[in-house]
C-alpha positions in Angstrom: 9.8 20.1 15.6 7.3 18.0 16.5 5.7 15.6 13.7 2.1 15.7 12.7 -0.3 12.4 12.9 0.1 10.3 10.0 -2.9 9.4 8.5 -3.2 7.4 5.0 -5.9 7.8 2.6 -7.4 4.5 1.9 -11.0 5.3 0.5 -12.5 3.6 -1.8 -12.9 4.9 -5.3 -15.2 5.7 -8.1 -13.0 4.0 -10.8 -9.9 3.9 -12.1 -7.9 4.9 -15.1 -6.8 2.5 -18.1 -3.9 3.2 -20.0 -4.3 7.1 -18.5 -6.5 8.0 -21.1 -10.0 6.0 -20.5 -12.1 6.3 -17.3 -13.4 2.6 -16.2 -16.6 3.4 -13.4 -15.6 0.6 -11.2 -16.8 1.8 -7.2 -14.4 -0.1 -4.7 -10.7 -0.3 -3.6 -9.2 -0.9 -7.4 -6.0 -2.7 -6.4 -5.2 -5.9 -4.5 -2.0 -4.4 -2.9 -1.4 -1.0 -0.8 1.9 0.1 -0.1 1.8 2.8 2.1 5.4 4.6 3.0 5.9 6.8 6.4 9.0 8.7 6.8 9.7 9.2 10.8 12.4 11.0 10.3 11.4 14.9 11.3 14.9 16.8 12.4 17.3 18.1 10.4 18.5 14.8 9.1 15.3 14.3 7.1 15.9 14.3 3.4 12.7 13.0 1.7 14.5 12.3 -1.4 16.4 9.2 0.5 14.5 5.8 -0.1 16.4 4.7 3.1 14.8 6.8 5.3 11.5 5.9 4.7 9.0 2.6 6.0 7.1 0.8 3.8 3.8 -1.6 4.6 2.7 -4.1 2.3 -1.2 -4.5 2.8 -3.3 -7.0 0.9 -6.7 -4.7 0.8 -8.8 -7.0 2.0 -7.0 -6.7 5.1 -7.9 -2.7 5.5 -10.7 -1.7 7.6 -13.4 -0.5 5.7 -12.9 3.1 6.5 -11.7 6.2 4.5 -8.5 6.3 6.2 -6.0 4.6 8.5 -4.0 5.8 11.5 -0.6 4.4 11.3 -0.7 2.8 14.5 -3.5 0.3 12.8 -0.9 0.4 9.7 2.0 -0.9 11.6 -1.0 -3.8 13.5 -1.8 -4.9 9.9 2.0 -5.3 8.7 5.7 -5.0 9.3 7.7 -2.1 8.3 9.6 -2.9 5.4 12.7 -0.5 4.1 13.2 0.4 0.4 15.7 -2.5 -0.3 13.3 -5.3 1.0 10.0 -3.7 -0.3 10.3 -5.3 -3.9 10.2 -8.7 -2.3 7.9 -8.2 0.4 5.0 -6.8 -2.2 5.8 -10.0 -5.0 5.5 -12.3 -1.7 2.2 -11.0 -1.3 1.4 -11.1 -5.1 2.5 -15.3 -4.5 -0.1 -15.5 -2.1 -2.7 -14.4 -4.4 -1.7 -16.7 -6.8 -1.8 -19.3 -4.7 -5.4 -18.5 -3.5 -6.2 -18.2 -7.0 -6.8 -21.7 -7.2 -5.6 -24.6 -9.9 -5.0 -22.0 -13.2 -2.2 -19.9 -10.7 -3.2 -16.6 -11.6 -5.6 -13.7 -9.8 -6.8 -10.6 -10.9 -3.6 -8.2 -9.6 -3.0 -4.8 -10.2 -1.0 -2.1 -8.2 -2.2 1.7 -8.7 
């Protein structure tokens, strides 16, 4: 079976939900972060349910093309595949770095939807 293209939504949005229950109008990519996850694996091995089949890039948004979507051969230019076990660390070293840009108080705005 031959696998389809993989494509990743990465359009900006109209706003974003707080709490779930209150719409905030806020146009723009609302999260510092993306973490998009590709699983290769298209024979009869492939179980969907196993983290360890899967990749996982780590993409600070301002490093996405200003596009609706992404190809993943420009996903895998703009970061290293990560697999489930290392993807915890690999999204809080990102996290540093914005705390680190953020200047002398150590924090940035972050948030992960």
């Amino acid at each position: 079976m031959k696998g389809s293209k993989s494509v990743f939504d990465i359009a900006p949005r109209t706003g974003y939900w707080e709490d779930g229950s209150r719409w905030i109008p806020q146009p723009g990519r609302n999260a510092d972060i993306y973490v998009l996850a590709y699983h290769p694996v298209d024979d009869e091995r492939a179980d969907h349910r196993d983290p360890a089949q899967w990749l996982f890039y780590v993409i600070a948004t301002t490093a996405l093309p200003d596009q609706k979507t992404v190809s993943l051969g420009r996903v895998v230019s703009l970061a290293e595949p990560r697999r489930f076990d290392g993807l915890a660390q690999s999204v809080e070293a990102l996290r540093e770095n914005f705390r680190s840009d953020a200047g002398d108080n150590g924090f940035a705005q972050f948030s992960i939807y």
